[in-house]
C-alpha positions in Angstrom: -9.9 -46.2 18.1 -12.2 -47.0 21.1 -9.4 -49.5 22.5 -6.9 -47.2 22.7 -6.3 -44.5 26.2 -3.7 -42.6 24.5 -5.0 -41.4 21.1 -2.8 -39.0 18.7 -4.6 -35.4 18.4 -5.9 -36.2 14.8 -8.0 -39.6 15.8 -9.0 -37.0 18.9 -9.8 -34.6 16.0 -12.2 -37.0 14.9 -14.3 -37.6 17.8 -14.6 -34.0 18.1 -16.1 -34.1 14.3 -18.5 -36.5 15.4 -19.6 -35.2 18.1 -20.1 -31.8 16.4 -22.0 -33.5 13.9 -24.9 -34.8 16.3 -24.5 -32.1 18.7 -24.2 -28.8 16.5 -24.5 -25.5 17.2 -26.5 -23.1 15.0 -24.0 -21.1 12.1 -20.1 -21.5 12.0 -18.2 -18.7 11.0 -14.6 -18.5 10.5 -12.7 -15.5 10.7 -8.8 -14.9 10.8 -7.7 -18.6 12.1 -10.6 -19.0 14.6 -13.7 -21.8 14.5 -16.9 -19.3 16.2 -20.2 -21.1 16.5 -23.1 -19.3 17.2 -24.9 -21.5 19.8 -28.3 -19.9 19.8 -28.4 -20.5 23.7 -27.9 -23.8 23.4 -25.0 -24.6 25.6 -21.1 -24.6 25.7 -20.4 -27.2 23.3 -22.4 -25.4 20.7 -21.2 -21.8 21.4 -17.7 -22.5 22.4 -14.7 -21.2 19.7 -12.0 -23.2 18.4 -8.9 -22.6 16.4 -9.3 -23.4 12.8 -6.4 -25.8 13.2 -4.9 -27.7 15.7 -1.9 -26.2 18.0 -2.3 -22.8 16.3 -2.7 -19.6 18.2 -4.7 -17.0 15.7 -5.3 -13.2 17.1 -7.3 -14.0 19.8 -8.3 -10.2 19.7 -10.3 -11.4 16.7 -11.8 -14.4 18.3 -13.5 -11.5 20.7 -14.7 -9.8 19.0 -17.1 -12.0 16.5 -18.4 -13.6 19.8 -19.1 -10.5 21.3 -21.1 -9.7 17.6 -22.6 -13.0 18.4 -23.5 -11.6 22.0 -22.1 -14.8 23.2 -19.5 -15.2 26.4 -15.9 -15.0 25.2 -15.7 -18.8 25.3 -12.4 -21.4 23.7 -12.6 -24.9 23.9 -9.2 -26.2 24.4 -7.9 -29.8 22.9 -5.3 -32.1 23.2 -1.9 -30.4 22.3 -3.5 -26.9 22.4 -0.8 -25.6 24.6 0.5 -22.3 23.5 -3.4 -21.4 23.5 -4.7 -22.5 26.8 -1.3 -20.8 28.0 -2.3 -17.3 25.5 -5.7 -17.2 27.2 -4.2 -17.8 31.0 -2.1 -15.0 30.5 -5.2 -13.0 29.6 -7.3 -14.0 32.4 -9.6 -16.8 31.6 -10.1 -19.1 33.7 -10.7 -23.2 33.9 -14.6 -24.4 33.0 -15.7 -27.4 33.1 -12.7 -30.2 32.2 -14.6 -32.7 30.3 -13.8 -36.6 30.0 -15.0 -38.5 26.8 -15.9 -42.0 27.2 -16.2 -44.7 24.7 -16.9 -48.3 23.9 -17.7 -50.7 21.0 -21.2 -50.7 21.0 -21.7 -54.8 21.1 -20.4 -54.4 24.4 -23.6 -53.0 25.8 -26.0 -55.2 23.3 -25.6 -58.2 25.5 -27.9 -57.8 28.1 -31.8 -55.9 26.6 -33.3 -53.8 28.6 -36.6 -55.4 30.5 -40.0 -54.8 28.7 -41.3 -51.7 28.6 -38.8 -50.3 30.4 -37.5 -48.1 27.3 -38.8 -46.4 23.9 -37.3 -44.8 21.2 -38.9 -42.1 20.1 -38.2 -39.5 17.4 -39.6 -36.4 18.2 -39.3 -36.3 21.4 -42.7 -36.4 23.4 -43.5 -33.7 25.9 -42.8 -35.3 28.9 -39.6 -35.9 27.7 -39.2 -32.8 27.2 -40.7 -32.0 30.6 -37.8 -34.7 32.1 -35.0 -32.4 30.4 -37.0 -29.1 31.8 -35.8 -30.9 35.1 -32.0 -31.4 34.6 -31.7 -27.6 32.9 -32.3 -29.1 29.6 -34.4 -26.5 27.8 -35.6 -25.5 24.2 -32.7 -24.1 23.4 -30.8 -27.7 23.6 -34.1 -29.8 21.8 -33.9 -27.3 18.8 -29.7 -28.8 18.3 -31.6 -32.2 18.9 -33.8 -31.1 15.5 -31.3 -29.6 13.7 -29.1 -32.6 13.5 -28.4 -34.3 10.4 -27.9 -38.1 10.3 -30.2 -41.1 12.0 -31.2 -39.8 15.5 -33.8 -40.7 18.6 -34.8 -40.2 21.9 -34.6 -42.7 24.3 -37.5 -42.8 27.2 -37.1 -44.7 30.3 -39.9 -46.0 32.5 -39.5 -46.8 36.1 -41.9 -47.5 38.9 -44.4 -46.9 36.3 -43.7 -43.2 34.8 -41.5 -41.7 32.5 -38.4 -41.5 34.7 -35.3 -41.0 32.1 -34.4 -39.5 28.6 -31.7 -39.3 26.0 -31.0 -38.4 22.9 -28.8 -40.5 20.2 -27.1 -39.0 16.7 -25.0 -41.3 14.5 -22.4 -39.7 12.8 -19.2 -42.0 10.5 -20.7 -45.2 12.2 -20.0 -43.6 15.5 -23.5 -42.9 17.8 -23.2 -40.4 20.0 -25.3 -40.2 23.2 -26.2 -36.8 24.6 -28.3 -35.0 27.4 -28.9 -38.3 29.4 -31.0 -37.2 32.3 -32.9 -39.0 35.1 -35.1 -37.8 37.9 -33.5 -37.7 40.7 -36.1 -39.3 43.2 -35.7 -42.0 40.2 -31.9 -42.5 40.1 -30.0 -45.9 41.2 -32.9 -47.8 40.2 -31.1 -48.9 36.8 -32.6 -46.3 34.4 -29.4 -45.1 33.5 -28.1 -48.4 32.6 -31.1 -49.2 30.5 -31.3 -46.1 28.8 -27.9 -47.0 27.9 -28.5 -50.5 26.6 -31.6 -49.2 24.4 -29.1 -46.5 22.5 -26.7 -49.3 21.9 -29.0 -51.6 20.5 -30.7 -48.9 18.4 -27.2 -47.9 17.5 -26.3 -51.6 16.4 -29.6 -51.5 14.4 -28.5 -48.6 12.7 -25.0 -50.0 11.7 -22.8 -48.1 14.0 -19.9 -49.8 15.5 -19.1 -47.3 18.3 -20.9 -45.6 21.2 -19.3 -42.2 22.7 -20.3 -40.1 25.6 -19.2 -36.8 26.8 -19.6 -35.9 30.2 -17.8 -33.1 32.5 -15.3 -34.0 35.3 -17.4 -32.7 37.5 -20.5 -35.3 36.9 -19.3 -38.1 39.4 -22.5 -40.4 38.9 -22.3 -39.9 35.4 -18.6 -40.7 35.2 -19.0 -43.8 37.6 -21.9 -45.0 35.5 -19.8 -45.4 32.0 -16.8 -46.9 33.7 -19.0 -49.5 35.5 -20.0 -50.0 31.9 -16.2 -50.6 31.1 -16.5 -47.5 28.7 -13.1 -46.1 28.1 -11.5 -42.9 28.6 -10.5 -41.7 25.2 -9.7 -37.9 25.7 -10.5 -34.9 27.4 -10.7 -31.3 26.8 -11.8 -27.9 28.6 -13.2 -24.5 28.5 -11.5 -21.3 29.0 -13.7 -18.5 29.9 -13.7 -14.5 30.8 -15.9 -13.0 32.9 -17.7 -10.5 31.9 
């Protein structure tokens, strides 16, 4: 599916499944229609709600109020072809957050070139100056513990430059698909090519693992980020957003 910029709302369904998969939140619940995930703090992916089905609009009255058991944010995520909904929770007030773009690629296209020597490590738990390197980007313990939690082959990617620890990732494969998340480099690091290596290392410790295809998630907002995966020829495959209500 990676070849294709138009992709029908199932194969987008998909992606979403995989991504969940290596990136997921602490309990589901589902109540009257509605997807709720309790996030235990660990971000919007992970505490965002979802109709149980796609282009449904369930009570959204209900969708409230098990967040607000949760003590969560009244937050939807809002998919391809989800119209009537993102139009229900306009009318209602919520507003736009943070339009993401997903990127992908067939991960031989990034196995070409290996990263110099010593320039990257997998490692799996993460070490504490990885951790310290997330601490930096807003990347707390919060987000490590949906690191742990997830099933399926994972690492952590470290990347040296100048010689410290100057980058980090983290890797899940899910359905042959490896899904890189919480890239992060310092910035007094950046344009030196840690990015790109970090990069390289999860492909080729993807291909070792037998995944075909690498996929990235990254908001619209993130211009290095999104200039980084197209100069890796990644592809745009889809895109979704948040609605949210203040408070």
């Amino acid at each position: 599916f990676y070849l294709r910029l138009q992709m029908t709302p199932n194969e987008l369904t998909k992606l979403f499944e995989i991504s969940e998969a290596t990136w997921p939140p602490a309990a589901f619940h589902e109540i009257e229609g509605w997807v709720v995930r309790d996030g235990a703090g660990g971000g919007q992916r992970v505490s965002s709600t979802t109709a149980a089905e796609l282009g449904t609009l369930p009570d959204i009255e209900m969708a409230e109020k098990a967040m607000a058991a949760l003590d969560q944010p009244n937050l939807f995520m809002i998919r391809k072809g989800e119209h009537a909904l993102d139009a229900a929770l306009d009318a209602r007030g919520y507003t736009v957050k943070d339009p993401v773009v997903m990127y992908s690629c067939p991960v031989k296209d990034l196995t070409g070139v290996k990263p110099p020597r010593v320039s990257t490590f997998n490692i799996f738990p993460p070490l504490q100056i990885m951790r310290e390197l997330w601490a930096e980007g807003g990347i707390g313990p919060a987000r490590i513990n949906v690191m742990l939690r997830a099933k399926g082959p994972k690492t952590t990617v470290l990347g040296r430059q100048n010689d410290r620890a100057a980058g980090v990732a983290y890797v899940g494969i899910h359905q042959n698909t490896a899904v890189l998340h919480a890239l992060e480099v310092s910035p007094d690091q950046r344009r030196q090519g840690v990015a790109i290596n970090i990069m390289r290392a999860a492909a080729h410790w993807a291909q070792d693992q037998g995944a075909e295809t690498l996929l990235v998630l990254v908001t619209q907002e993130n211009k290095g980020a999104n200039a980084l995966y197209s100069s890796l020829s990644m592809q745009n495959v889809g895109n979704y957003h948040y609605r949210i209500k203040a408070a």
